[in-house]
Backbone as XML, in Angstrom:
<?xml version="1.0"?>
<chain id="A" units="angstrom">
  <residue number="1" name="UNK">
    <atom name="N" x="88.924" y="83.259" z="28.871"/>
    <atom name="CA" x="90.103" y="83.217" z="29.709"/>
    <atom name="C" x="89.870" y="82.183" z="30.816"/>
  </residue>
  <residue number="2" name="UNK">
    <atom name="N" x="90.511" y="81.332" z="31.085"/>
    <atom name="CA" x="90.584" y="80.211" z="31.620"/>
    <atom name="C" x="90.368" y="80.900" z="33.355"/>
  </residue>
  <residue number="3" name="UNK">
    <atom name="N" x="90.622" y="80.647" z="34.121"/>
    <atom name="CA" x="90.549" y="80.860" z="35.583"/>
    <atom name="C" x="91.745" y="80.513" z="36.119"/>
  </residue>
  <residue number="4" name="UNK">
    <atom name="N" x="92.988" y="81.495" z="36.586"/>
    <atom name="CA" x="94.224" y="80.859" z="37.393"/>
    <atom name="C" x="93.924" y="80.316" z="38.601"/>
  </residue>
  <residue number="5" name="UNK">
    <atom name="N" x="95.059" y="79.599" z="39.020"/>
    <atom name="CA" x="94.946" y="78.550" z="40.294"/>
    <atom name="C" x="95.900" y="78.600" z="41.009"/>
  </residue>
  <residue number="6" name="UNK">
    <atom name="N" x="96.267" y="78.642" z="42.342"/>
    <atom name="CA" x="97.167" y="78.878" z="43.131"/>
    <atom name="C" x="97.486" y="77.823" z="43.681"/>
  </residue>
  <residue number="7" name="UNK">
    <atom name="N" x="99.153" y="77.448" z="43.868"/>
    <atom name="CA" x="99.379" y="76.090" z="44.716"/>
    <atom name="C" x="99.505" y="76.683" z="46.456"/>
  </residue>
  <residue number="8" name="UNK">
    <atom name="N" x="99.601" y="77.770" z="46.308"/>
    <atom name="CA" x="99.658" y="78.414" z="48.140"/>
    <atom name="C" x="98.857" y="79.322" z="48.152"/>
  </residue>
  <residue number="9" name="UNK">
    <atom name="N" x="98.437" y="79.397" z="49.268"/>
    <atom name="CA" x="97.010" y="80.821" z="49.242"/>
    <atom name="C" x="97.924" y="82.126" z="49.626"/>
  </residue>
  <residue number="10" name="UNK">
    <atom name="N" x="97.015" y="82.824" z="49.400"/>
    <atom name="CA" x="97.609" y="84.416" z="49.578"/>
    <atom name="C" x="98.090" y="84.885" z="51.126"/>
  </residue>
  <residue number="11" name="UNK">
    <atom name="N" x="98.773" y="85.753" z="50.912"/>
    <atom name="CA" x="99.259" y="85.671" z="52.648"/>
    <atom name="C" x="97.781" y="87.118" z="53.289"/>
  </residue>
  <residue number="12" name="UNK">
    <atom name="N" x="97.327" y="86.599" z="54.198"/>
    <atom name="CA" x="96.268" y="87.526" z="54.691"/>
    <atom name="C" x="96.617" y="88.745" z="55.035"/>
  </residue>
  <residue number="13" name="UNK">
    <atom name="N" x="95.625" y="90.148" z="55.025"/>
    <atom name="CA" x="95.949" y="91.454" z="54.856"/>
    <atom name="C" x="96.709" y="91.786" z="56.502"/>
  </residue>
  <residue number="14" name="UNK">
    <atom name="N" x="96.510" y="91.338" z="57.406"/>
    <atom name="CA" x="96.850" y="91.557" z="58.606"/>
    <atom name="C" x="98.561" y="90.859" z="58.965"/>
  </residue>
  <residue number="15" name="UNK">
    <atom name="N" x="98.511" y="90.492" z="58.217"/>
    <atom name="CA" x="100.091" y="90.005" z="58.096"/>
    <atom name="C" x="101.132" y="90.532" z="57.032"/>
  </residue>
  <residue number="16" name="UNK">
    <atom name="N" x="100.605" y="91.434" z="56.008"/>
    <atom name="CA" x="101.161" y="92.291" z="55.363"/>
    <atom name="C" x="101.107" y="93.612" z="55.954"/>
  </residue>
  <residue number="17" name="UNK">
    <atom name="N" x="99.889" y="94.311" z="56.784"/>
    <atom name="CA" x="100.139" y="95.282" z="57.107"/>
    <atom name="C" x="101.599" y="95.051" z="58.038"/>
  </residue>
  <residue number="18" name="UNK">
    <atom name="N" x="101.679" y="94.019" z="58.723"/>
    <atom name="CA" x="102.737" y="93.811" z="59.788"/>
    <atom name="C" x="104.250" y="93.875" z="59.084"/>
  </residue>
  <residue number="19" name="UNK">
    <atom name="N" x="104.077" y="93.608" z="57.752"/>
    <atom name="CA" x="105.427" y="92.856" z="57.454"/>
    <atom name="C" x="106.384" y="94.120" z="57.092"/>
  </residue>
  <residue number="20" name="UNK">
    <atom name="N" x="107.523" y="93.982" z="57.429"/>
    <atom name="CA" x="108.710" y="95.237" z="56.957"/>
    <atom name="C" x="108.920" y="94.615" z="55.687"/>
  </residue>
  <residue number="21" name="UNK">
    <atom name="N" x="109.096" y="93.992" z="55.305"/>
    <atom name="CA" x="109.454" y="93.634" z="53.383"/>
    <atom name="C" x="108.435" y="93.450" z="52.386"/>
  </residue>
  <residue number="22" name="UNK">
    <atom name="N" x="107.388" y="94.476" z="52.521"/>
    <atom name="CA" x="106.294" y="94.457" z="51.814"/>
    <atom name="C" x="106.766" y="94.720" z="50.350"/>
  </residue>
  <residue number="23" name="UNK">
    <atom name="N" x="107.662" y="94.899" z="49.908"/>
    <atom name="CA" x="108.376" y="95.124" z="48.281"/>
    <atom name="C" x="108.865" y="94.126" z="48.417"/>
  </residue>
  <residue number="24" name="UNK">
    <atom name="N" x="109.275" y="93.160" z="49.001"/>
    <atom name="CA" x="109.283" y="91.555" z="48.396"/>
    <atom name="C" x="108.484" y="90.637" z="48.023"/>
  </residue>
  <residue number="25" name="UNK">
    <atom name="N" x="107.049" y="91.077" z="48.416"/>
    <atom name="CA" x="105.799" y="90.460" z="48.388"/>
    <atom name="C" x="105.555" y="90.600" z="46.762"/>
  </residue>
  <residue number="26" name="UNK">
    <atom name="N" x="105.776" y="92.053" z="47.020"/>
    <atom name="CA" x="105.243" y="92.704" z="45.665"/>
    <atom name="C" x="106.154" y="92.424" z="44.178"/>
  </residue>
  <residue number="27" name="UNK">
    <atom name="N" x="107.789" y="92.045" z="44.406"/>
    <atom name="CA" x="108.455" y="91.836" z="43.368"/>
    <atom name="C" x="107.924" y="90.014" z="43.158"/>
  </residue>
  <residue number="28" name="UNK">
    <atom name="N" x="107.679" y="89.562" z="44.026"/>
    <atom name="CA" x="107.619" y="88.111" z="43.581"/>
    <atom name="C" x="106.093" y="88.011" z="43.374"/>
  </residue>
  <residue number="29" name="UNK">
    <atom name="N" x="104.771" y="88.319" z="43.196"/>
    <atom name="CA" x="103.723" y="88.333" z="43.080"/>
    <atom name="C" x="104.149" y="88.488" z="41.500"/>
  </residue>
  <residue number="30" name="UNK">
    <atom name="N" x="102.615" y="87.589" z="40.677"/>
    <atom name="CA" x="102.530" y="87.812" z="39.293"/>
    <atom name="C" x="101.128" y="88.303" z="38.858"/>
  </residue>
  <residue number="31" name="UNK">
    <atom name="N" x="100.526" y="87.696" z="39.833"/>
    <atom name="CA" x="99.229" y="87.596" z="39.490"/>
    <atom name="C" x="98.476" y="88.971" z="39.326"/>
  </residue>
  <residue number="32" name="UNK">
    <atom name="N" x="97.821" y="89.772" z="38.495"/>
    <atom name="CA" x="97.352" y="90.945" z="38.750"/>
    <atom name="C" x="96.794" y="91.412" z="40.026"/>
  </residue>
  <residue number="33" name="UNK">
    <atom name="N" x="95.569" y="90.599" z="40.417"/>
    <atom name="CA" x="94.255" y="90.675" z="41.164"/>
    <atom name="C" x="95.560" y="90.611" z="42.758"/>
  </residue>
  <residue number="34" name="UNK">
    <atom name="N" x="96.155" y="89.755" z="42.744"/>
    <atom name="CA" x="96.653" y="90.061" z="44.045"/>
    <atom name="C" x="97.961" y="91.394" z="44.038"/>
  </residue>
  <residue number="35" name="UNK">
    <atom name="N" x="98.690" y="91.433" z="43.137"/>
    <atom name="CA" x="98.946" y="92.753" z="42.633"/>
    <atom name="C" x="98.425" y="93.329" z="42.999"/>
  </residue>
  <residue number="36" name="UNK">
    <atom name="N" x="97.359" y="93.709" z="42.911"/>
    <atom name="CA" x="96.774" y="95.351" z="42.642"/>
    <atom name="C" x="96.707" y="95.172" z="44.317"/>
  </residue>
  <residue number="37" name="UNK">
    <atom name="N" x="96.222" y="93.883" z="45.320"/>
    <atom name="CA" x="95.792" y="94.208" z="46.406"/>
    <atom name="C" x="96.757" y="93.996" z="47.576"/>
  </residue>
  <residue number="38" name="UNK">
    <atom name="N" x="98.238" y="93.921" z="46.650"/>
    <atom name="CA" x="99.302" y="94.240" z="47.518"/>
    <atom name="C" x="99.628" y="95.838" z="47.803"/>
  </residue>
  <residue number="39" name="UNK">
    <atom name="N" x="99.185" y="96.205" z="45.902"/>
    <atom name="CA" x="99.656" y="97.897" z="46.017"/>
    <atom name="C" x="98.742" y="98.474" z="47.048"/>
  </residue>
  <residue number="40" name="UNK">
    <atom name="N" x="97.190" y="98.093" z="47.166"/>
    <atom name="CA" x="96.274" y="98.607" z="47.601"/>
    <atom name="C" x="97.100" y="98.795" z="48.936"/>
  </residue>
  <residue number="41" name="UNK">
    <atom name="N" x="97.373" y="97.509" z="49.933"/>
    <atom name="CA" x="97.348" y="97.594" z="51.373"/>
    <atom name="C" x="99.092" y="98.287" z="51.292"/>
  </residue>
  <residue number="42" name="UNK">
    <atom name="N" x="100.079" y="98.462" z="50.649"/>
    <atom name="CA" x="101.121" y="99.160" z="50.387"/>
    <atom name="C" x="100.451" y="100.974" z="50.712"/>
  </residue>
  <residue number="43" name="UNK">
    <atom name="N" x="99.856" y="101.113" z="50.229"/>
    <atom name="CA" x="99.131" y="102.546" z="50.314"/>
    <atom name="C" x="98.394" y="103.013" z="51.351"/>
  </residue>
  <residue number="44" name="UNK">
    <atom name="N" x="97.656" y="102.024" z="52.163"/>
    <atom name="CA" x="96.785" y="101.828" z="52.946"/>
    <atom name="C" x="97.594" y="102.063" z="54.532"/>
  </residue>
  <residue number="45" name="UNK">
    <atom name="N" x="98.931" y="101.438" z="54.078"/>
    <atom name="CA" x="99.689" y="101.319" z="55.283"/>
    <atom name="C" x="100.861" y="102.567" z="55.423"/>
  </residue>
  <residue number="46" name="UNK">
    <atom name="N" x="101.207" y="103.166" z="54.202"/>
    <atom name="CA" x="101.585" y="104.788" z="54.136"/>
    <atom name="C" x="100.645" y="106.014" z="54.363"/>
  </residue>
  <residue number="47" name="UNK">
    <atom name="N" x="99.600" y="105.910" z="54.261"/>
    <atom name="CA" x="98.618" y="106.599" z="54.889"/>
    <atom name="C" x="98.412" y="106.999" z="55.914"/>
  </residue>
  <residue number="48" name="UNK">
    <atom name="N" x="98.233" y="105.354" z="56.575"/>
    <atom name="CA" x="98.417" y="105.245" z="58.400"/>
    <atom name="C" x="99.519" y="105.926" z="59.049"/>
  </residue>
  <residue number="49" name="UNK">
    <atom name="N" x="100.970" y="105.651" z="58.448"/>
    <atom name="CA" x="101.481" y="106.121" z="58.658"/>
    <atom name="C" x="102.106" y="107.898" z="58.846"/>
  </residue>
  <residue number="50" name="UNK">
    <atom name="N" x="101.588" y="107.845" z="57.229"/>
    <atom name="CA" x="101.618" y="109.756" z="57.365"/>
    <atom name="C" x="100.406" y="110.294" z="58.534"/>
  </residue>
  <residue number="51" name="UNK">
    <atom name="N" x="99.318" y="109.874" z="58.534"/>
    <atom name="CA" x="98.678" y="110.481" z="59.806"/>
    <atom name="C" x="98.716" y="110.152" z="60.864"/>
  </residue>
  <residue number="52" name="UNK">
    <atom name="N" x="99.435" y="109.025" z="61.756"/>
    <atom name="CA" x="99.818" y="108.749" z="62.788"/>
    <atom name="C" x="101.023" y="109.792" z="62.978"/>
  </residue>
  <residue number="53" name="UNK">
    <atom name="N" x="102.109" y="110.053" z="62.217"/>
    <atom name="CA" x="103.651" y="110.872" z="62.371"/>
    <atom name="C" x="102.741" y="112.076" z="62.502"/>
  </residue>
  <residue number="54" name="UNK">
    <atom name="N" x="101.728" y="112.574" z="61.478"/>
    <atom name="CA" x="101.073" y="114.032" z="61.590"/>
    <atom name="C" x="100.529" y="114.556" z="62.766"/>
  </residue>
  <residue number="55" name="UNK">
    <atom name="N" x="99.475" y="113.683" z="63.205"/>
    <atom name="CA" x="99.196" y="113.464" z="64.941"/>
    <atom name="C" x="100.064" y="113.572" z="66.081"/>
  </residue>
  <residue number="56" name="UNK">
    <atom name="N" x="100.861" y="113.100" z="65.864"/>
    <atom name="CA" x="102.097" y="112.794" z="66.706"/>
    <atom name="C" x="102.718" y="114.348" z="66.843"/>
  </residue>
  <residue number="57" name="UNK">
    <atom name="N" x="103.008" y="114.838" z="65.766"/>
    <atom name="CA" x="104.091" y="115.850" z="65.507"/>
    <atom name="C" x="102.821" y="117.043" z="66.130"/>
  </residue>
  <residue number="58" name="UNK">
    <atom name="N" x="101.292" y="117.227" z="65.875"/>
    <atom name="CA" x="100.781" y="117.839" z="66.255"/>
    <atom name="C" x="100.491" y="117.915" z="67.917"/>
  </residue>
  <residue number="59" name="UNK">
    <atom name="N" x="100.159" y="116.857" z="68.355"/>
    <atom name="CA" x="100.298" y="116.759" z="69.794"/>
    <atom name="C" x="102.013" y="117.315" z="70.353"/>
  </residue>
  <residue number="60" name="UNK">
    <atom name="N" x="102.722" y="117.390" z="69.729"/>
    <atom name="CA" x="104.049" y="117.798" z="70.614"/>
    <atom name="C" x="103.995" y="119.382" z="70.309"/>
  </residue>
  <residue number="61" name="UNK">
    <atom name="N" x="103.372" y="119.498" z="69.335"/>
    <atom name="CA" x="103.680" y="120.788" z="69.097"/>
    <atom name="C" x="102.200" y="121.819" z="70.304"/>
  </residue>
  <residue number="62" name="UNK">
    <atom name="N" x="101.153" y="121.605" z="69.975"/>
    <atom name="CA" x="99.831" y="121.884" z="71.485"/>
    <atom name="C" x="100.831" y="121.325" z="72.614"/>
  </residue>
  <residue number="63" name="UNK">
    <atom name="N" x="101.455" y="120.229" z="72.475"/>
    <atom name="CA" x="102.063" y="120.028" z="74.387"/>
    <atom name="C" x="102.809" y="121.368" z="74.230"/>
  </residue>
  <residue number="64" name="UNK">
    <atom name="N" x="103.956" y="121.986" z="73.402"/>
    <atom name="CA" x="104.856" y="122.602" z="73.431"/>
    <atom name="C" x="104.308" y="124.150" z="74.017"/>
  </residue>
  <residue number="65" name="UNK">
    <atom name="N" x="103.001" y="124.235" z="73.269"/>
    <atom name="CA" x="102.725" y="126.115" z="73.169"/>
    <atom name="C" x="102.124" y="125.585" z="74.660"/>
  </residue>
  <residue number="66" name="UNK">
    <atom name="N" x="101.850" y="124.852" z="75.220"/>
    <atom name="CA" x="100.454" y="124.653" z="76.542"/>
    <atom name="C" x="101.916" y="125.033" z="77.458"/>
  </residue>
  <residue number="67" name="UNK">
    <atom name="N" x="102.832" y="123.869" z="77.408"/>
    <atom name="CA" x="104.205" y="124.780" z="78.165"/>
    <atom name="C" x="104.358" y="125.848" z="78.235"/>
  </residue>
  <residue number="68" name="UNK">
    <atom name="N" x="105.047" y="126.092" z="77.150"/>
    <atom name="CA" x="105.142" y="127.620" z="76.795"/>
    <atom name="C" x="104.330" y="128.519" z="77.599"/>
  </residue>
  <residue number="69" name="UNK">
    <atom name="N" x="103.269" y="128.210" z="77.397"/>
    <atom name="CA" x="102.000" y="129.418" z="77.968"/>
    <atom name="C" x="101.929" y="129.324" z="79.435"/>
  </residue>
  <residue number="70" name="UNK">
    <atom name="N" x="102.128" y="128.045" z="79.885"/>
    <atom name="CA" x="102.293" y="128.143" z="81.030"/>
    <atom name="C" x="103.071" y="128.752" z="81.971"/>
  </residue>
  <residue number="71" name="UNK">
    <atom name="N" x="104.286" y="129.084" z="80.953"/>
    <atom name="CA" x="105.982" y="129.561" z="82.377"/>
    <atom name="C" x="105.334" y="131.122" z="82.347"/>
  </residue>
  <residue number="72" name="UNK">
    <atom name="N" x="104.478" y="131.881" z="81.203"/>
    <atom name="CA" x="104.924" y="132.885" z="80.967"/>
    <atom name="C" x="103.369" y="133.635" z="82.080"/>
  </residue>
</chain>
């Protein structure tokens, strides 16, 4: 198997985590190897996300009962 060649380089991982149209990256990509390491940081960055919202939602909820406990 020959070796593919790129006329533009790949866009770097720190600029995909950033990007809101990360499924445009991914519909116009062909190449497997960067494929797979679009899905990778696609996953990487729903992750972050579910445990940042989880954190979040947990801290309001300890602020809430620490209130709570406090009036009573």
């Amino acid at each position: 198997m020959t070796a593919e060649r790129r006329k533009n380089k790949p866009v770097p991982d720190e600029v995909l985590y950033k990007a809101s149209d990360l499924r445009a990256f991914i519909d116009k990509e062909r190449r497997r190897d960067e494929l797979a390491r679009l899905m990778e940081v696609r996953q990487q960055r729903r992750v972050w996300l579910t445990t940042v919202g989880l954190c979040a939602a947990m801290n309001l909820l300890l602020l809430g009962m620490a209130l709570w406990g406090g009036h009573q």
